[in-house]
N, C-alpha and C positions, 0 to 999 in steps of 0.2 A: 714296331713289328716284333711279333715274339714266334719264335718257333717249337713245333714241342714233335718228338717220334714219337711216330704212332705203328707199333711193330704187330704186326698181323698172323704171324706167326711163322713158321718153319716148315719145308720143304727140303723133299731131293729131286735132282735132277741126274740125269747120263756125265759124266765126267766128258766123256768123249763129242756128245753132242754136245757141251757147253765150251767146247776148246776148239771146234775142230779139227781142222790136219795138225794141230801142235802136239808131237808127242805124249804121252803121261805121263814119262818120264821128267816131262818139264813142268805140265801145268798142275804135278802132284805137289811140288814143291812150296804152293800158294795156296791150294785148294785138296786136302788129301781126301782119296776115296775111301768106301768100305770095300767089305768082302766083293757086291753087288758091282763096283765103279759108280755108285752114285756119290753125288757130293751132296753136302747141307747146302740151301740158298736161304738167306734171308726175306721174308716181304715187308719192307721197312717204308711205311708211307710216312708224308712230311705234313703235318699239321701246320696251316698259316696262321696267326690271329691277327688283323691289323684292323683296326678302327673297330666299325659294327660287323668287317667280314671274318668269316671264319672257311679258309680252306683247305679242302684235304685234298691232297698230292696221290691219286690212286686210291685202291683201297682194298688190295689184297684178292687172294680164291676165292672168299665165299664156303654155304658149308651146303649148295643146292644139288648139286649132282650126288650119286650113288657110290654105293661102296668101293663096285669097280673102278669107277674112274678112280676115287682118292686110293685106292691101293698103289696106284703108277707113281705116287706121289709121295707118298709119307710122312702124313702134317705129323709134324712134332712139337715138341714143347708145348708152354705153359701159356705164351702169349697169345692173344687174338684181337681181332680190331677193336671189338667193343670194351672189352678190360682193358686197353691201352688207351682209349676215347676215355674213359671214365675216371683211369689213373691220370690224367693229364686236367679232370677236372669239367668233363665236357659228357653230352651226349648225340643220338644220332640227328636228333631233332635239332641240336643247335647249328648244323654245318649250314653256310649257305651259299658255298661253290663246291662241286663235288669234280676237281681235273682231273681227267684221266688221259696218261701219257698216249696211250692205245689200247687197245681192246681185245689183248689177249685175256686170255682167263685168268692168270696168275696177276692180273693189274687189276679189272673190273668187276670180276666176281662176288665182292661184299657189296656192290652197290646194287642189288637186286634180289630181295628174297622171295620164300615162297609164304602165302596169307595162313599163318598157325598148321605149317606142317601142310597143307593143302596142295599136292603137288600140280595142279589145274589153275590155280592164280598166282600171281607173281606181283611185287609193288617192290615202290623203291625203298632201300632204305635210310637216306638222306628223302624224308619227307619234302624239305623246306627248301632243299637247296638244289639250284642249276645244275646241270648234268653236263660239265665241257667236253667237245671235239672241235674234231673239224672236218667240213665237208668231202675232202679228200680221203681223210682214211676211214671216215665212217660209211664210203660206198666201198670201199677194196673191202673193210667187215663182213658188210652186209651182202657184198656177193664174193665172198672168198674164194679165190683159188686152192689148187687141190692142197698144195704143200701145207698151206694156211688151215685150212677149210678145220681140221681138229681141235685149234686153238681158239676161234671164235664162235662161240656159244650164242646161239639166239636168244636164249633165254636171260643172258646176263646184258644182252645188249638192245634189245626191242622193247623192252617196257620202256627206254628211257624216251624214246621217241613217242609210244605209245601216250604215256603219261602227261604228254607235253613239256617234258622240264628237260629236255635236248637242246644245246649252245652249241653254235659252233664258234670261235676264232676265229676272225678275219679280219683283213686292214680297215676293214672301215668301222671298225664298233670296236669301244675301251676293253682293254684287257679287263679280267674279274678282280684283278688287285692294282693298283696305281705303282705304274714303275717297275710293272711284272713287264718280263720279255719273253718270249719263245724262241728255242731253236728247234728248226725242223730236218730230221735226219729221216733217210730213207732206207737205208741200208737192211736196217732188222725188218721192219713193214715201211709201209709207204704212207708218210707223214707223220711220224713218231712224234712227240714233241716234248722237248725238254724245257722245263721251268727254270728263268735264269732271272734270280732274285736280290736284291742289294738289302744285304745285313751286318748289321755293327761293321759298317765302310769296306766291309767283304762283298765284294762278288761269290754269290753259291747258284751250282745250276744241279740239278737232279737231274742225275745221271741216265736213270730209266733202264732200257738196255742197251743202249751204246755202248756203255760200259757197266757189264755185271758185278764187275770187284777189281779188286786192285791186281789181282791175276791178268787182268785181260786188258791191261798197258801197253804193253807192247803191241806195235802195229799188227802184227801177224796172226795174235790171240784172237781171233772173230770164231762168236758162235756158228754151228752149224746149223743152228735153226734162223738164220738170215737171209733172206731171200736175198738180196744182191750184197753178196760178201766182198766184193771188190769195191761194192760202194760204202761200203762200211768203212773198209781200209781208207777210202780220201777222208770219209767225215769223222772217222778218231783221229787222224793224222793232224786233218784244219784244226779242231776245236782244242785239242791236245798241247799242238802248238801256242794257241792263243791260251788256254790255260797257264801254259808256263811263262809264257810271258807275262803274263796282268797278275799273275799269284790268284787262281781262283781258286773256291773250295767246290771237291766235286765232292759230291753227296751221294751217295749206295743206298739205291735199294734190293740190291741179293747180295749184295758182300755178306756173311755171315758175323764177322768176327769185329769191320771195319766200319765206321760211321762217314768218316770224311776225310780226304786228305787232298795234301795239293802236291803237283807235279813239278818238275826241273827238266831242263835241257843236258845232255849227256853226252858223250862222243858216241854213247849208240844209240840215239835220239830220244827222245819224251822220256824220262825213267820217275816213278816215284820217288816224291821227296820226303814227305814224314804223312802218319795217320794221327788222326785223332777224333774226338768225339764231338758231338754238335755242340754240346754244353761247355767245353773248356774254347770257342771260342771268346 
């Protein structure tokens, strides 16, 4: 198995909504704001290559919506999914599992464009390859609640169905990679799923939004865009714990700065133990 980043490029977000009730006094120390209080996030998908499959971990905004919306937003930088597919050696036609954690905009967005600028057609842009969920959070998508309801976009989510190349994960049919596992967290939306992968004798699980960056360690850091923040608090608390126990690498995709790092037990519980980058595994 080989893994390659595949960086989609740069955003901001509310400081305050990515921390909630935790001061900024505190979660500036990890994550500093601008002028605005927005912070950078990173959209860092994970490229699988194992056998004849080729999977990609998300797949970033996308560039379909209007200027309005990306103004909320602030893509920055140089990077984007396709110059990072390409830098790695690959293009969109060779993926042929497309996982997506969930179905916010800021995950699923590059998986669906519009036909040469044609704003009235829409195709996928992994031609070749499977479009993962699963059954349970693709009906909470497709009939969102209100708090939700801004974050999932029909547009980036109904062609996959449309098209026929919609999977879902479920116990009774092979995972897309051999020896691939899922964890399913609820806390941010309802059946998030994290990819928990066995590399060079490491345990790696893509973090998703459980956990946005190395900021948001500490039990108490839950975003305020999480529909059940208390349930968040048990499922960082579980996985956190068995992190530090087994020494896993957890893997960011909105940390801006950090690629990977593994956890330690602490007298004030779970604390970050070192960062580093996918590569000097």
């Amino acid at each position: 198995m080989k893994l390659h980043i595949i960086n989609a490029g740069y955003f901001k977000l509310d400081g305050g909504a990515m921390f909630g009730v935790v001061p900024k006094a505190l979660w500036q120390r990890t994550n500093p704001a601008d002028e605005n209080n927005m912070c950078r996030w990173a959209m860092r998908c994970l490229l699988v290559e194992d056998g004849n499959r080729l999977m990609l971990i998300d797949n970033g905004i996308g560039d379909k919506q209007d200027a309005k919306f990306f103004s909320h937003y602030y893509l920055h930088g140089e990077d984007s999914l396709h110059k990072s597919l390409h830098k790695a050696g690959f293009a969109a036609a060779d993926i042929t599992d497309m996982f997506l954690t969930h179905l916010h905009f800021d995950h699923c967005g590059g998986g669906v464009a519009y036909v040469d600028d044609n704003k009235e057609k829409l195709e996928l842009v992994f031609k070749n390859a499977r479009y993962w969920s699963n059954k349970e959070h693709w009906e909470w998508a497709v009939h969102p609640n209100a708090r939700e309801k801004a974050s999932f976009l029909k547009e980036n989510i109904l062609p996959m169905e449309e098209s026929g190349h919609l999977h879902f994960i479920s116990n009774d049919q092979p995972m897309p990679l051999p020896g691939m596992e899922v964890l399913y967290v609820n806390g941010h939306t309802d059946h998030q799923m994290l990819p928990k992968l066995q590399y060079k004798g490491r345990t790696l699980v893509y973090m998703a939004d459980l956990l946005p960056s190395i900021g948001h360690i500490p039990l108490p850091y839950v975003m305020g865009y999480d529909t059940r923040p208390l349930l968040t608090l048990e499922e960082k608390e579980r996985i956190l714990q068995q992190a530090a126990d087994e020494e896993w690498v957890l893997f960011f995709e909105h940390d801006p700065e950090n690629e990977c790092c593994t956890v330690q037990h602490t007298e004030k519980g779970v604390r970050l133990k070192e960062t580093f980058r996918l590569a000097d595994l």
